[in-house]
C-alpha positions as CSV (number, residue, x, y, z in Angstrom):
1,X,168.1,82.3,115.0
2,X,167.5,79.9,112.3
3,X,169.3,75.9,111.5
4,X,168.9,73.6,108.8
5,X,166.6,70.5,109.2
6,X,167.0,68.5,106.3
7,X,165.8,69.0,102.3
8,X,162.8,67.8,100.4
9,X,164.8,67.3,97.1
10,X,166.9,70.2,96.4
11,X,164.4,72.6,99.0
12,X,166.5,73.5,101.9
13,X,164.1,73.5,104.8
14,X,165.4,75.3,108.1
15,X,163.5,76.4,111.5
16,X,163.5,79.3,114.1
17,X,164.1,78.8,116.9
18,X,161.0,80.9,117.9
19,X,159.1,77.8,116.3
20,X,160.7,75.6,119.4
21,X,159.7,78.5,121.8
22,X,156.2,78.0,120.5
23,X,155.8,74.4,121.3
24,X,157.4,75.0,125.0
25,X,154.4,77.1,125.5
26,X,151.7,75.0,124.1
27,X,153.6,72.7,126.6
28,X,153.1,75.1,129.5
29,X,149.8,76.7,128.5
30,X,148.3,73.1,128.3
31,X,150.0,71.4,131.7
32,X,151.4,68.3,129.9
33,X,154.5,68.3,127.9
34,X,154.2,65.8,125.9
35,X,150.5,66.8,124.9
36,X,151.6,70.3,124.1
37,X,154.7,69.1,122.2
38,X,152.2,67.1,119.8
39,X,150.0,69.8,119.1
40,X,153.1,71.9,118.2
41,X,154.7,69.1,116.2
42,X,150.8,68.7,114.3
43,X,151.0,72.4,113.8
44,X,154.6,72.8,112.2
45,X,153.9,69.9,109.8
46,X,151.1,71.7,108.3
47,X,152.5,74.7,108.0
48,X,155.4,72.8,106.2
49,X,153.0,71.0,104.0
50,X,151.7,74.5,102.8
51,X,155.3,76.2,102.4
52,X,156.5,73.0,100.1
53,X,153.3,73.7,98.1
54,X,154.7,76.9,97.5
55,X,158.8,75.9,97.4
56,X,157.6,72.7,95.0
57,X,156.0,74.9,92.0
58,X,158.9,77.4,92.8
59,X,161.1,74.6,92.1
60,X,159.2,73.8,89.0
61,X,160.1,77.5,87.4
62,X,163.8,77.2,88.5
63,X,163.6,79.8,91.3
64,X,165.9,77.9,93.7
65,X,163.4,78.0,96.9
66,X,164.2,77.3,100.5
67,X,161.6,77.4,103.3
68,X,161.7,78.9,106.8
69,X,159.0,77.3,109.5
70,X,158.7,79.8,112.1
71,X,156.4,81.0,115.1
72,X,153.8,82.3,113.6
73,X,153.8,80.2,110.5
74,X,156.4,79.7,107.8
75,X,158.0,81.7,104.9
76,X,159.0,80.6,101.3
77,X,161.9,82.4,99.7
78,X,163.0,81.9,95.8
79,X,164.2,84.1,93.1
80,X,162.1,86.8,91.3
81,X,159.4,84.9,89.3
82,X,159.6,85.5,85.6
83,X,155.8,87.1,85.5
84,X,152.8,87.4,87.8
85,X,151.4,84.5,86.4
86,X,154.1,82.2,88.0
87,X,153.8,84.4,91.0
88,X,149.9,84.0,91.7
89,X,150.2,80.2,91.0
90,X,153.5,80.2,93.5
91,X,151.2,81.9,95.8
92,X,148.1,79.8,95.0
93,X,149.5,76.4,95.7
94,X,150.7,76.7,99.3
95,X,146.9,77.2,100.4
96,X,145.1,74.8,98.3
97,X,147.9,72.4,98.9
98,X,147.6,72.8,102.7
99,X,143.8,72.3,102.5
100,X,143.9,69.5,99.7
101,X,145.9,67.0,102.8
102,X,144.0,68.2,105.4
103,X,140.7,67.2,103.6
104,X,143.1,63.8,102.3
105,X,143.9,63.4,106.2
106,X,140.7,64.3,107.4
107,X,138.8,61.5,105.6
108,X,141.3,58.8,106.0
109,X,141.6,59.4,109.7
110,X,137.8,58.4,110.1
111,X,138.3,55.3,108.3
112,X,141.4,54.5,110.2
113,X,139.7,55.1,113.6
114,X,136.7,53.0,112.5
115,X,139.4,50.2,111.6
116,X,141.2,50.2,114.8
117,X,139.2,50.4,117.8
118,X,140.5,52.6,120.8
119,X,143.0,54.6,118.5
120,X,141.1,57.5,119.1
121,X,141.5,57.2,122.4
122,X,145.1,57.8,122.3
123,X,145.3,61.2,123.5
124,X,149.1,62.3,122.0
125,X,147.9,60.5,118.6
126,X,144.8,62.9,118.4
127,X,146.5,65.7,119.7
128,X,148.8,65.4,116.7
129,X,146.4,64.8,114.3
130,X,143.9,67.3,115.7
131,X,146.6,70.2,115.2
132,X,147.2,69.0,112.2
133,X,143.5,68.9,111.2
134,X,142.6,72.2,112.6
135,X,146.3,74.7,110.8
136,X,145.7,72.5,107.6
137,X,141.8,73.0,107.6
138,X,140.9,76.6,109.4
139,X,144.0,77.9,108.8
140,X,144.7,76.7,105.1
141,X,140.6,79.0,104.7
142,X,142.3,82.2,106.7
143,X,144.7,82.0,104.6
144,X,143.2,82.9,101.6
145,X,141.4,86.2,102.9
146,X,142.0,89.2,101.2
147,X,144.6,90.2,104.2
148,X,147.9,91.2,103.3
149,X,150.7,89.9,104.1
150,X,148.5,86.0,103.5
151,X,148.7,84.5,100.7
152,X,144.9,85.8,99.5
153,X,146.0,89.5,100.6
154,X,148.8,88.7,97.7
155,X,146.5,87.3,95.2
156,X,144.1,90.2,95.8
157,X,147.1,92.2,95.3
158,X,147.2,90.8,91.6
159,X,143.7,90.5,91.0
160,X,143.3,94.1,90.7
161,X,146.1,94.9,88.9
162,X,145.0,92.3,86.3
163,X,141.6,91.8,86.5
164,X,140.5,95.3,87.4
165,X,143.4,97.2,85.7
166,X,144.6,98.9,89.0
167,X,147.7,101.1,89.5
168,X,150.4,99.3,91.2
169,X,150.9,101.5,94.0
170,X,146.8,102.2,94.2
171,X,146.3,98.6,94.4
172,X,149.0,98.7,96.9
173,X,146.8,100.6,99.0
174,X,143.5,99.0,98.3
175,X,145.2,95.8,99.3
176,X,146.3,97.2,102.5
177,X,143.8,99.2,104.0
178,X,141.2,96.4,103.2
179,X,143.9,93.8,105.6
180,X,143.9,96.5,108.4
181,X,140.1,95.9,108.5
182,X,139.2,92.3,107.9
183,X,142.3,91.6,110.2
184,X,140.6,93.4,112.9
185,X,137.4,92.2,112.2
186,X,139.0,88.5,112.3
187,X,140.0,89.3,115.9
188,X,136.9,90.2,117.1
189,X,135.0,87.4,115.8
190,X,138.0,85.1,117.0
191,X,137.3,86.8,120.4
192,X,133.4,86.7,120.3
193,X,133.4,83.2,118.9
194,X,135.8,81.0,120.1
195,X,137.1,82.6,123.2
196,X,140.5,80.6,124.0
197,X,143.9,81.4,122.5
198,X,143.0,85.0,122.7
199,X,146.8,86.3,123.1
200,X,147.8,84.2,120.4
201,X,144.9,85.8,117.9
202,X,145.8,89.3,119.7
203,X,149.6,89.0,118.5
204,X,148.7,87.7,114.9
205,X,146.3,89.3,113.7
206,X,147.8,92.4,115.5
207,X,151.1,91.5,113.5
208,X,149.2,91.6,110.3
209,X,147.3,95.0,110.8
210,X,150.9,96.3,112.2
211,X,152.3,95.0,108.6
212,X,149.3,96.4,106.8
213,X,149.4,100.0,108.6
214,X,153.9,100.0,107.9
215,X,153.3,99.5,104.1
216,X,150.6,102.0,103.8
217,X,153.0,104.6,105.5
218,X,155.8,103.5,103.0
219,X,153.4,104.1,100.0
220,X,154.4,100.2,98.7
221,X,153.9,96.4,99.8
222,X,157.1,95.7,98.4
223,X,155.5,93.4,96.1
224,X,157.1,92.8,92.9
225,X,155.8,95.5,90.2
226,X,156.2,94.5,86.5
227,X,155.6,97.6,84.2
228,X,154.5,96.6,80.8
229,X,157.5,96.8,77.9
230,X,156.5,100.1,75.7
231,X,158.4,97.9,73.0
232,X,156.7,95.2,72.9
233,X,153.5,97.0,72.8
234,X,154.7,98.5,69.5
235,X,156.1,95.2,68.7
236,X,152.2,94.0,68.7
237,X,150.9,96.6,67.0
238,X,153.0,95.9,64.1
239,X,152.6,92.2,64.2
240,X,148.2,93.1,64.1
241,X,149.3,95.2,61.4
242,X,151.3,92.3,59.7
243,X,148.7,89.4,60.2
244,X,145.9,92.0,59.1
245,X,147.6,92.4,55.8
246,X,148.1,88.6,55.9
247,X,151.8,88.5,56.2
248,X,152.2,85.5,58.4
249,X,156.0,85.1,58.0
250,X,156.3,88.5,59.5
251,X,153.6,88.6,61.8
252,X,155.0,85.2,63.7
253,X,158.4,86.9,63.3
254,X,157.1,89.5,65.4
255,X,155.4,87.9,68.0
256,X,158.4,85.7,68.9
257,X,160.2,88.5,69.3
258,X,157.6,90.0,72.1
259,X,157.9,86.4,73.7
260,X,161.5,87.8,74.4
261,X,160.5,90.8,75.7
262,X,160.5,91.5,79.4
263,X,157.8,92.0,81.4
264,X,154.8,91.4,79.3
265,X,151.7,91.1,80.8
266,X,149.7,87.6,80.3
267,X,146.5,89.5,78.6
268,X,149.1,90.8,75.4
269,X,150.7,87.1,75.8
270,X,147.5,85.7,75.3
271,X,146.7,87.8,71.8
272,X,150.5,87.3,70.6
273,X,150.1,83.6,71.6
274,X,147.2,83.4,69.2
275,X,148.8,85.6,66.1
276,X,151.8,83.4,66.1
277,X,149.2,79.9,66.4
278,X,147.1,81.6,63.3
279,X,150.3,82.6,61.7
280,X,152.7,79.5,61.6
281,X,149.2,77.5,60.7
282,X,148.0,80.0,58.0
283,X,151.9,79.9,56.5
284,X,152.0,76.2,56.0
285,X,154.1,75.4,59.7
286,X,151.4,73.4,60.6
287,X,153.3,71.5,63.3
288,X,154.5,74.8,65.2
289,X,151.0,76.1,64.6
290,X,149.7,73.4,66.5
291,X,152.1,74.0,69.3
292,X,151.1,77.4,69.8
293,X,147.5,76.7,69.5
294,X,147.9,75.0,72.6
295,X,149.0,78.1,74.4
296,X,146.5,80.3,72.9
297,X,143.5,81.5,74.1
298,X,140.8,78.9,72.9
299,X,138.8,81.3,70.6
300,X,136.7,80.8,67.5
301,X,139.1,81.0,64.9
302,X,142.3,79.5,67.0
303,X,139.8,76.4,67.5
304,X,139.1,76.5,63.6
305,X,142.4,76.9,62.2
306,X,144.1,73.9,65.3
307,X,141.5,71.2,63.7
308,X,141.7,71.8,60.4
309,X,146.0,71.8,60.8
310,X,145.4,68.5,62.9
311,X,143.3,67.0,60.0
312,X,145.8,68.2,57.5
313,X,148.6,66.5,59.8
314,X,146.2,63.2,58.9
315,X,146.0,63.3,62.7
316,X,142.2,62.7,63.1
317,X,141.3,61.6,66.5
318,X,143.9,64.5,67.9
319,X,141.6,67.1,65.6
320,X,138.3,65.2,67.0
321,X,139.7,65.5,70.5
322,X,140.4,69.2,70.0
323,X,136.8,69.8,68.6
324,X,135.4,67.9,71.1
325,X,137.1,69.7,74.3
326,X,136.2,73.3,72.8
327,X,132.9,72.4,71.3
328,X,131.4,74.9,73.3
329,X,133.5,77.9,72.2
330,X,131.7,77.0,68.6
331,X,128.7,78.4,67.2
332,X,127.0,75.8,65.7
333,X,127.4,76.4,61.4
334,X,130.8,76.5,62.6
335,X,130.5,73.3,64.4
336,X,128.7,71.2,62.4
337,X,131.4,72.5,59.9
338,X,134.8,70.9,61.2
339,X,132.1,67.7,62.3
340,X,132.3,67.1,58.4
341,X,135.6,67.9,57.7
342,X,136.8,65.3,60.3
343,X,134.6,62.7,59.3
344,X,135.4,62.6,55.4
């Protein structure tokens, strides 16, 4: 059973009831209410703070997110993400969001404590703050392990399929069968090392190598799979074939057109990114040049041909900036090249 709390901006946030169930435990587990209510109260708002990290950039594509805190942590719903791009930095922020406060909260706590003498002493304002510390900080760095259904079991998911050019469904099953074992390996060091809390470790990290073990019987994590549009590959080839033969109407035309397309992956956005910024600048459109320049990968010649459109423009300082923020990318004939051009 879930109700609605209240909305950060247009994020709907609502709570289980098996959130509330959680805190009567701490309550009884620990022997003092109020003490146990604190620590649950600590706990929820981190986990909030790291679902609106993810609901927040949600927002910011137009995927109309709404958040659910629950037991064992919280869950972020929104509409399908345009590309795994927007999905791995949806994913992304609700972790490094959660650990950026904690570290905020962390340091200004000390200088608070130092400030008012005895506040530490106050045992529901430190149980508050140490719950708070402890999901935002240890949690926030679980979090990110390569352990599906966690956020870094979702990135890992990705990184394969991008980064090592894995199947779908084989990185499916990478993903999982590597979960089952760190998440049974977390237990045991949870168990060696720190003892307490051992049912609660038992039934999460038993939920997530139950999770792990479902998927790999159903052959799929139910992740989102975006196969790569056989058109706009063809579409690519002839705009390479078009800018080869130095037909930069036509070769812009056509890499507009595989903007359109669905479900292109962000390495062939990259290259069409840069044939339409070497295009429009190489046809005279220096202004829309320079606008895709920006989205292109910062290469050699995309460097090259965004200064010399900037300095053509009779925008100087922007072409200086440029050259100076991707001086690296630039052998140094090249270099020392655009150095004079700018400066004449």
């Amino acid at each position: 059973m879930n109700f609605y709390v209240f909305s950060v901006g247009r994020i709907p946030v609502h709570l289980s009831i098996w959130a509330l169930l959680l805190i009567g435990w701490l309550a009884f587990r620990l022997g003092d209410p109020i003490v146990g209510a604190m620590i649950g109260v600590g706990a929820i708002a981190s986990i909030l703070v790291h679902e609106l990290g993810h609901a927040v950039v949600a927002a910011r594509y137009g995927l109309q997110p709404e958040v659910l805190i629950h037991a064992l942590g919280g869950l972020t719903r929104h509409t399908r993400a345009e590309s795994d791009r927007q999905d791995a930095i949806i994913i992304a922020a609700g972790p490094l969001i959660q650990l950026a406060v904690g570290a905020v909260v962390l340091v200004a706590s000390f200088f608070v404590f130092a400030a008012i003498p005895g506040l530490a002493e106050n045992l529901y304002l430190t149980s508050i703050l140490y719950a708070f510390l402890y999901v935002s900080l240890f949690w926030g760095v679980i979090n990110l392990a390569p352990m599906w259904p966690m956020d870094g079991g979702k990135l890992f998911r990705l990184g394969l399929i991008h980064l090592l050019s894995v199947r779908p469904l084989l990185a499916d099953r990478i993903t999982h069968i590597t979960g089952i074992v760190l998440s049974v390996a977390a237990f045991l060091l949870f168990w060696l090392l720190i003892g307490g809390f051992v049912l609660l470790a038992l039934i999460i990290f038993g939920m997530i190598t139950y999770q792990n073990v479902m998927a790999l019987r159903s052959g799929s994590s139910g992740e989102p799979v975006r196969p790569t549009s056989k058109h706009a590959r063809a579409l690519l080839n002839e705009a390479r074939e078009a800018f080869g033969e130095r037909n930069w109407a036509e070769a812009a035309r056509l890499g507009h057109q595989i903007r359109a397309e669905p479900n292109v992956p962000d390495r062939m956005l990259s290259e069409v990114f840069e044939v339409i910024a070497l295009s429009h600048i190489f046809n005279g459109d220096l202004e829309e040049g320079v606008r895709f320049a920006k989205r292109a990968p910062p290469t050699p010649r995309v460097i090259e041909a965004w200064v010399r459109a900037h300095h053509e423009l009779g925008e100087r300082s922007t072409a200086r900036s440029v050259l100076d923020r991707h001086a690296d990318a630039l052998d140094e004939e090249l270099r020392s090249e655009l150095e004079q051009l700018i400066t004449r």
